[in-house]
C-alpha positions as CSV (number, residue, x, y, z in Angstrom):
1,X,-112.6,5.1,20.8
2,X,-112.4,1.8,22.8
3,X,-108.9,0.8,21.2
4,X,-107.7,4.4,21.8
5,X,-109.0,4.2,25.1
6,X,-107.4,0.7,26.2
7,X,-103.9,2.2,24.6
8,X,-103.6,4.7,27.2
9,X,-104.3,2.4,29.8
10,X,-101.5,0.5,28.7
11,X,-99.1,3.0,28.3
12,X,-99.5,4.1,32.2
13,X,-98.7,0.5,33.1
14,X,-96.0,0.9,30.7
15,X,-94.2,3.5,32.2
16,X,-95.0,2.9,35.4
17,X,-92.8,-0.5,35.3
18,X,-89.1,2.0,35.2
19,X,-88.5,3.7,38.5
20,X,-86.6,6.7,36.5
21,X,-90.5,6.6,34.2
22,X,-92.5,6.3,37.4
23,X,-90.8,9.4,38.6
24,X,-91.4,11.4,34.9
25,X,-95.3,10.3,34.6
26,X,-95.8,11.3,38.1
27,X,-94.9,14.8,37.8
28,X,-97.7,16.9,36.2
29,X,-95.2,18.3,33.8
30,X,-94.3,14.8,32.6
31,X,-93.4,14.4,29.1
32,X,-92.5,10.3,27.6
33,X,-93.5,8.5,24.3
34,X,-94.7,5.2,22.7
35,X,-94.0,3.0,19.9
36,X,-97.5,2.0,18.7
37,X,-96.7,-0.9,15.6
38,X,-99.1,-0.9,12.5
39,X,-101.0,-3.8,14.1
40,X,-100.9,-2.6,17.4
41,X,-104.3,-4.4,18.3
42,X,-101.8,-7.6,18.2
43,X,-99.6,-6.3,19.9
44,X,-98.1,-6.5,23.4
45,X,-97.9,-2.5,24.3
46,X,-96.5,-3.0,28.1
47,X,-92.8,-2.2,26.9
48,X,-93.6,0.1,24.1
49,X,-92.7,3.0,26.7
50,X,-89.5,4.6,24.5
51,X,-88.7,8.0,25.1
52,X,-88.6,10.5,28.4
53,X,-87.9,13.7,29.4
54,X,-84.1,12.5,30.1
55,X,-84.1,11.3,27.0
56,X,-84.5,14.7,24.8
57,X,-80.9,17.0,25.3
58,X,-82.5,20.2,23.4
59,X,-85.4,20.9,20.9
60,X,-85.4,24.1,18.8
61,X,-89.6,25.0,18.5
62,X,-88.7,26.9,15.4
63,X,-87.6,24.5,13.5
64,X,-88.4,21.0,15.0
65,X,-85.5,19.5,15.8
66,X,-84.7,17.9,18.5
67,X,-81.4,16.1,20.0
68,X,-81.6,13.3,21.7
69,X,-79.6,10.6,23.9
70,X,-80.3,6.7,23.8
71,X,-83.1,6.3,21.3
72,X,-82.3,2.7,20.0
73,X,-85.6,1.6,20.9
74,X,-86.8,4.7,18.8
75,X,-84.3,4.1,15.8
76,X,-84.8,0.7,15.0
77,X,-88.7,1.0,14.3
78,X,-87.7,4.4,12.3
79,X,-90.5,3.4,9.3
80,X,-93.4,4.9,8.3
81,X,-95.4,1.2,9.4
82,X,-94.9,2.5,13.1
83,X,-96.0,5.8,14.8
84,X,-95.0,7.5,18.1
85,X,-97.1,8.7,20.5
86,X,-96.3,11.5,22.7
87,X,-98.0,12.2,26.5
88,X,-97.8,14.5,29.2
89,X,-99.3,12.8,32.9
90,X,-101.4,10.3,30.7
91,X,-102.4,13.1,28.8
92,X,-101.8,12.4,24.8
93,X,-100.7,15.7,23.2
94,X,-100.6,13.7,19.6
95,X,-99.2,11.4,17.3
96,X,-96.8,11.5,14.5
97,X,-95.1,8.8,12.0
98,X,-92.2,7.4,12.4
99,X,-89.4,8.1,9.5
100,X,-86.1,7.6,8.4
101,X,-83.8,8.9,5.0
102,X,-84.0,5.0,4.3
103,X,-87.4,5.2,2.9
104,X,-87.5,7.4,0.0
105,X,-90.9,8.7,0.3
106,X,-92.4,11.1,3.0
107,X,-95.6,10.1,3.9
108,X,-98.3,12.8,4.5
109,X,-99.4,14.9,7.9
110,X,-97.2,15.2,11.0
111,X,-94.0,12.9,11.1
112,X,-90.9,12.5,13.9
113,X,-88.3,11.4,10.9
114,X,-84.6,10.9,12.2
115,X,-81.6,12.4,10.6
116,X,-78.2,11.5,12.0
117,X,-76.2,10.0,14.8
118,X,-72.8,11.7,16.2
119,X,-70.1,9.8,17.8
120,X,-71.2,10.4,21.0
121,X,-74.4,8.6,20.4
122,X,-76.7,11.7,20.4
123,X,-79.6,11.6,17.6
124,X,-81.2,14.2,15.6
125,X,-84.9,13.9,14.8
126,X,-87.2,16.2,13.5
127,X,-90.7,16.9,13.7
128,X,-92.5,18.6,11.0
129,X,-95.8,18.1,8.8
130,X,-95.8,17.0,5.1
131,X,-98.5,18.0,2.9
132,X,-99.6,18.6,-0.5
133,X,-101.4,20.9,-2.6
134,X,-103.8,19.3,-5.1
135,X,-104.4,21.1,-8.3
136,X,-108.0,21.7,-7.1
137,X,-106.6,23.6,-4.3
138,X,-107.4,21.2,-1.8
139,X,-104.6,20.1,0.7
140,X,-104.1,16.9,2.4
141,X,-101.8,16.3,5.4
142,X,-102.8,19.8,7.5
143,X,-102.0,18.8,11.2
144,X,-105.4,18.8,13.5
145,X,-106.3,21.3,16.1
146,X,-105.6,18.5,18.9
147,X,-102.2,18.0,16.9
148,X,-101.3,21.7,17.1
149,X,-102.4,22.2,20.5
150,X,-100.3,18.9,21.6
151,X,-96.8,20.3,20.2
152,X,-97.4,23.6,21.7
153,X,-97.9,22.2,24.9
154,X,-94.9,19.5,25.0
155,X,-93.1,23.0,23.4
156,X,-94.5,24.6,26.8
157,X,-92.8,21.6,28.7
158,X,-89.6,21.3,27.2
159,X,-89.2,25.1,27.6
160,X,-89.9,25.0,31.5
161,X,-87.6,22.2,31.6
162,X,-84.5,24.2,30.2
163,X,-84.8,22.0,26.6
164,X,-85.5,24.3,24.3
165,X,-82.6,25.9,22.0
166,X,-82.1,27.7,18.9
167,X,-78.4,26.3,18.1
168,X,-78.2,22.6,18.5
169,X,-74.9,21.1,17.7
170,X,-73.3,17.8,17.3
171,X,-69.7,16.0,17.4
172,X,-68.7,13.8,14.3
173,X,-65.5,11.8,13.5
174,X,-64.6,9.8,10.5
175,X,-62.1,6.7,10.8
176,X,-61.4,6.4,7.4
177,X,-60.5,9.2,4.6
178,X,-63.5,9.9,2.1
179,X,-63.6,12.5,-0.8
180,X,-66.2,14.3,1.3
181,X,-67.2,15.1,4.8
182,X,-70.7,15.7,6.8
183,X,-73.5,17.1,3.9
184,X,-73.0,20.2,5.4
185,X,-72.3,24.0,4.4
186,X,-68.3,23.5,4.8
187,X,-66.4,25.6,5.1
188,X,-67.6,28.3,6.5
189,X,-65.5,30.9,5.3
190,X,-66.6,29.6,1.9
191,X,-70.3,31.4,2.5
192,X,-70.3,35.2,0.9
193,X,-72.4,38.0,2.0
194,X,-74.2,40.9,-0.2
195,X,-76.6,43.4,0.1
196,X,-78.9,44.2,-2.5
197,X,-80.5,47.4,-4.0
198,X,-83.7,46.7,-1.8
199,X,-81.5,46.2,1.1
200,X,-81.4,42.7,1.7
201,X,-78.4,41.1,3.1
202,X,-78.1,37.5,1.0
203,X,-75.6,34.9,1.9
204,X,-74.4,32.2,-1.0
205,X,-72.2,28.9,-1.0
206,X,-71.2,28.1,-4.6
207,X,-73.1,31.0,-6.0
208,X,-76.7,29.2,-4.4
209,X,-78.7,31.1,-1.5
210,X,-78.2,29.9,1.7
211,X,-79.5,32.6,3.7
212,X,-81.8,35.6,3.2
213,X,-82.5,38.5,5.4
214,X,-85.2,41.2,5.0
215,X,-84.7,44.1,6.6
216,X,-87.1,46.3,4.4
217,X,-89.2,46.0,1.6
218,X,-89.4,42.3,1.9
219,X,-91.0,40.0,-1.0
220,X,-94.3,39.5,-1.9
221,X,-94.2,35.8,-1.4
222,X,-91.4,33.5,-0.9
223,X,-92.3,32.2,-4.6
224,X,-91.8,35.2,-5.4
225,X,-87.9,35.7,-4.5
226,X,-86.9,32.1,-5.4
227,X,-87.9,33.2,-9.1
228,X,-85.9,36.3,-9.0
229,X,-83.3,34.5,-7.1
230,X,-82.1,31.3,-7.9
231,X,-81.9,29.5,-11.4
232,X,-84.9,26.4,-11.4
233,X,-86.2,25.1,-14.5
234,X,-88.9,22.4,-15.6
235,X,-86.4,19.5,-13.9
236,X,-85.1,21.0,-10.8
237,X,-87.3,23.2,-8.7
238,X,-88.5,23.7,-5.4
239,X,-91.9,22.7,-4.5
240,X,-94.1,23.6,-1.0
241,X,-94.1,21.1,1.5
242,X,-95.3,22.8,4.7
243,X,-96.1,25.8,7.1
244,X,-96.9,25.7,10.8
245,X,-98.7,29.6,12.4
246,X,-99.4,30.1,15.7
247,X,-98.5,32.8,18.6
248,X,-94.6,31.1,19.0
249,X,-93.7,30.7,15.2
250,X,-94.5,31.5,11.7
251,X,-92.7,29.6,8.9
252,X,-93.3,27.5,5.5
253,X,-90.9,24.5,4.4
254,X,-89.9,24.4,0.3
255,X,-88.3,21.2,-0.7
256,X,-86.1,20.5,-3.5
257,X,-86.7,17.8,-6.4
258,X,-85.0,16.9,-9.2
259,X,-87.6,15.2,-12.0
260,X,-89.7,14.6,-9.5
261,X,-87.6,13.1,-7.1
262,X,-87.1,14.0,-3.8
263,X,-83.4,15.8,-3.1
264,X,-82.5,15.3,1.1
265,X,-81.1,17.8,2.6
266,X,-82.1,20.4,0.7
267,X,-84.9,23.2,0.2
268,X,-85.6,26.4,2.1
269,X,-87.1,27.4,5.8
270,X,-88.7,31.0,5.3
271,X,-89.7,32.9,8.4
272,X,-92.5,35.5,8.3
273,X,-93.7,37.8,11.2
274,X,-97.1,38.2,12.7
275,X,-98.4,40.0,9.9
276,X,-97.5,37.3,7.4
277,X,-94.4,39.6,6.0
278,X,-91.3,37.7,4.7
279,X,-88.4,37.8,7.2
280,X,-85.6,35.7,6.8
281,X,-84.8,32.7,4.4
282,X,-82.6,29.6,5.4
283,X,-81.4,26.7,3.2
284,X,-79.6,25.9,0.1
285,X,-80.4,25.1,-3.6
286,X,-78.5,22.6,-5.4
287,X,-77.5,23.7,-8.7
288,X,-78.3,20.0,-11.0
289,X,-78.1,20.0,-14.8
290,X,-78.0,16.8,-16.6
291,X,-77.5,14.7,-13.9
292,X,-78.0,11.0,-15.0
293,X,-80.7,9.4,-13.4
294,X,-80.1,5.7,-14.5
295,X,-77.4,4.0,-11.8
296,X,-74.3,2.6,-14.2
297,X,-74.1,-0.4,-10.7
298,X,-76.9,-2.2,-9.2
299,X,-77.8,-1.7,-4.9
300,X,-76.0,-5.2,-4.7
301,X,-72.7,-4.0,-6.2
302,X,-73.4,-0.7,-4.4
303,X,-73.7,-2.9,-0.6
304,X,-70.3,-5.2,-1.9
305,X,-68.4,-1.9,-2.1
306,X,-69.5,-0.9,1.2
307,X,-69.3,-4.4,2.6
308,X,-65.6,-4.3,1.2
309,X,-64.9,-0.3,2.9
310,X,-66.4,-1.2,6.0
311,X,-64.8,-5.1,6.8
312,X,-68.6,-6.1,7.2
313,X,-71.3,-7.3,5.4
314,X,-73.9,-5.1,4.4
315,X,-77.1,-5.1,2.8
316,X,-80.3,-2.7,1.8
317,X,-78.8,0.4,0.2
318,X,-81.2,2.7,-1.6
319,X,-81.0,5.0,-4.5
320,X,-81.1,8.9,-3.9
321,X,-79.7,12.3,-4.9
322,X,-77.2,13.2,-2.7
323,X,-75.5,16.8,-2.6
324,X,-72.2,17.2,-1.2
325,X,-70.7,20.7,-0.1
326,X,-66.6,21.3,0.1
327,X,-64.8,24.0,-0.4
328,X,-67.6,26.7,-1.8
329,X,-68.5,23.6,-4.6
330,X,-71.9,22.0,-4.4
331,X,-71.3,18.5,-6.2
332,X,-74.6,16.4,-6.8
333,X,-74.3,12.8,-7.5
334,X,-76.5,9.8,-7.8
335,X,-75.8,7.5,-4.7
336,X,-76.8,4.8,-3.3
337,X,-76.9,5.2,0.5
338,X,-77.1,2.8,3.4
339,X,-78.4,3.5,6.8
340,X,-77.2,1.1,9.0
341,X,-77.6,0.4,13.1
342,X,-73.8,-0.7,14.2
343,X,-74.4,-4.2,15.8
344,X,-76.6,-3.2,19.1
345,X,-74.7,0.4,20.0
346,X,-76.7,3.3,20.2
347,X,-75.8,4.9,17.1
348,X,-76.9,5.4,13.5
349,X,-74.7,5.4,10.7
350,X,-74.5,6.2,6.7
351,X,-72.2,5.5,3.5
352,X,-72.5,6.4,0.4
353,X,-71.4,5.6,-3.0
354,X,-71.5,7.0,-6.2
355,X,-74.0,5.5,-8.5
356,X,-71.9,5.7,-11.4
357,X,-68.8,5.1,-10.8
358,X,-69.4,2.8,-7.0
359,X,-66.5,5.5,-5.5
360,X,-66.9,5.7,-1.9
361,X,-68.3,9.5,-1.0
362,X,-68.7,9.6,2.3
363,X,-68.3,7.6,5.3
364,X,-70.2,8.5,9.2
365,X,-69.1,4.7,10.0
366,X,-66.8,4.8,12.9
């Protein structure tokens, strides 16, 4: 309680230090964040102040997500070893891990994980909880009371401030040809829409569900339709990850693995009302048989490829499933993906290469 305690303390000088922060914290509406390091009892907290209301361009409660503007002080500490700390007039509503697509596991309870950069230097993070069921029952990572009483309120704030939106979009551009483009649903006029006996209008993308809705006589469960609906087996299957219920929202999160391994960018969002009934369904399934899961090239010869695409040297990339969306096909490779800060500039970029065959898939590198 003491450390807690003297953490706070610091965080007001902290803030207090920028004139445009002064302004934020002294407003009873206030809303900023800190960067509190894995040995933060070493650690020098006085500049640690990272993130203010200026700082967040829209946040969608539903969902998590929120855009943001200058967050390289946020980025570059984007590991699970660090957490962030969010407060309201001194006030802390609660704390979540840091994350980032560059570490392969998500750790467990609340997290504030970043996604993507655009070209004009806005960010996507997302803040959601990660938990597990053991066979027992039991779970592990359920957010607190004091966790869910501290989103609702910076949700309360960000709404009052004009920050809160259901449709966030972003701008990206691509210097160099690739064989695919943003992981993305693309095109658009590539999704098909159906009703079905029981009258509920599906939308596919390469013959997977993307979107559900259920305007009557919804399913039982949301295990329940993904059985009936979409073709898993032993090896590829979708697997709870998280639900958040209070008098704002009502959803669960299903992500997608591959034998065992976690598949970004993937996995469902399923909406229920009030009374716990199934509403709509959001996300896509990738359809993987037989994929090979041993790389044919090494993460060195996957970071010369890139060094050789890009005219730079690059080092560090990792080993994931990667689905890819273009023209109503879902293709699923192997990659190996780097996540990469562009020499001091605000933004965040990725490449990746095929696993197999070290092609060049897809390039967010300006």
């Amino acid at each position: 309680m003491i450390w807690v305690s003297a953490v706070v303390m610091l965080t007001l000088c902290s803030c207090s230090k920028d004139e445009n922060v002064e302004t934020v914290v002294s407003d009873p509406e206030a809303l900023y964040a800190i960067i509190i390091p894995e040995d933060a009892y070493l650690t020098d907290l006085t500049n640690n102040c990272v993130l203010t209301l200026d700082n967040i361009i829209a946040a969608n409660p539903e969902t998590g997500e929120f855009k943001l503007k200058d967050t390289k002080a946020i980025d570059v500490v984007a590991s699970p070893k660090n957490a962030i700390q969010f407060f309201s007039n001194g006030e802390l509503l609660f704390e979540a891990t840091l994350y980032s697509p560059v570490y392969s596991m998500l750790p467990l309870g609340l997290t504030f994980s970043y996604f993507l950069t655009d070209k004009n230097g806005f960010s996507r993070y997302d803040l959601g909880i990660t938990r597990i069921v053991n066979q027992d029952g039991t779970t592990e990572g359920n957010p607190t009371e004091e966790q869910v009483r501290g989103i609702m309120r910076m949700y309360e704030i960000l709404e009052k401030a004009g920050k809160t939106s259901s449709n966030i979009e972003y701008d990206f551009s691509f210097s160099k040809e690739c064989l695919y483009e943003p992981q993305c649903i693309s095109p658009v006029d590539a999704l098909v829409t159906a009703t079905t006996p029981e009258g509920w209008t599906i939308t596919t993308y390469g013959g997977t569900l993307t979107e559900a809705e259920f305007n009557s006589q919804p399913p039982a469960s949301p295990e329940q339709f993904f059985s009936k609906m979409l073709k898993m087996t032993e090896s590829n299957m979708l697997k709870f990850s998280s639900s958040l219920k209070n008098s704002q929202v009502n959803y669960a999160n299903y992500y997608q693995f591959y034998q065992g391994t976690f598949i970004p960018n993937t996995g469902y969002l399923c909406h229920f009302d009030n009374n716990d009934k199934l509403t709509k369904i959001e996300g896509v399934f990738a359809p993987i048989e037989g994929l090979n899961m041993t790389p044919s090239i090494s993460s060195d010869e996957a970071d010369a490829v890139i060094s050789r695409f890009l005219n730079r040297e690059i080092k560090g990339s990792m080993l994931q499933i990667t689905p890819f969306y273009k023209d109503g096909n879902i293709d699923v490779r192997l990659t190996y993906m780097i996540d990469d800060y562009m020499g001091g500039c605000f933004a965040h970029y990725r490449c990746f290469v095929d696993a197999h065959s070290g092609e060049v898939l897809l390039s967010e590198f300006p």
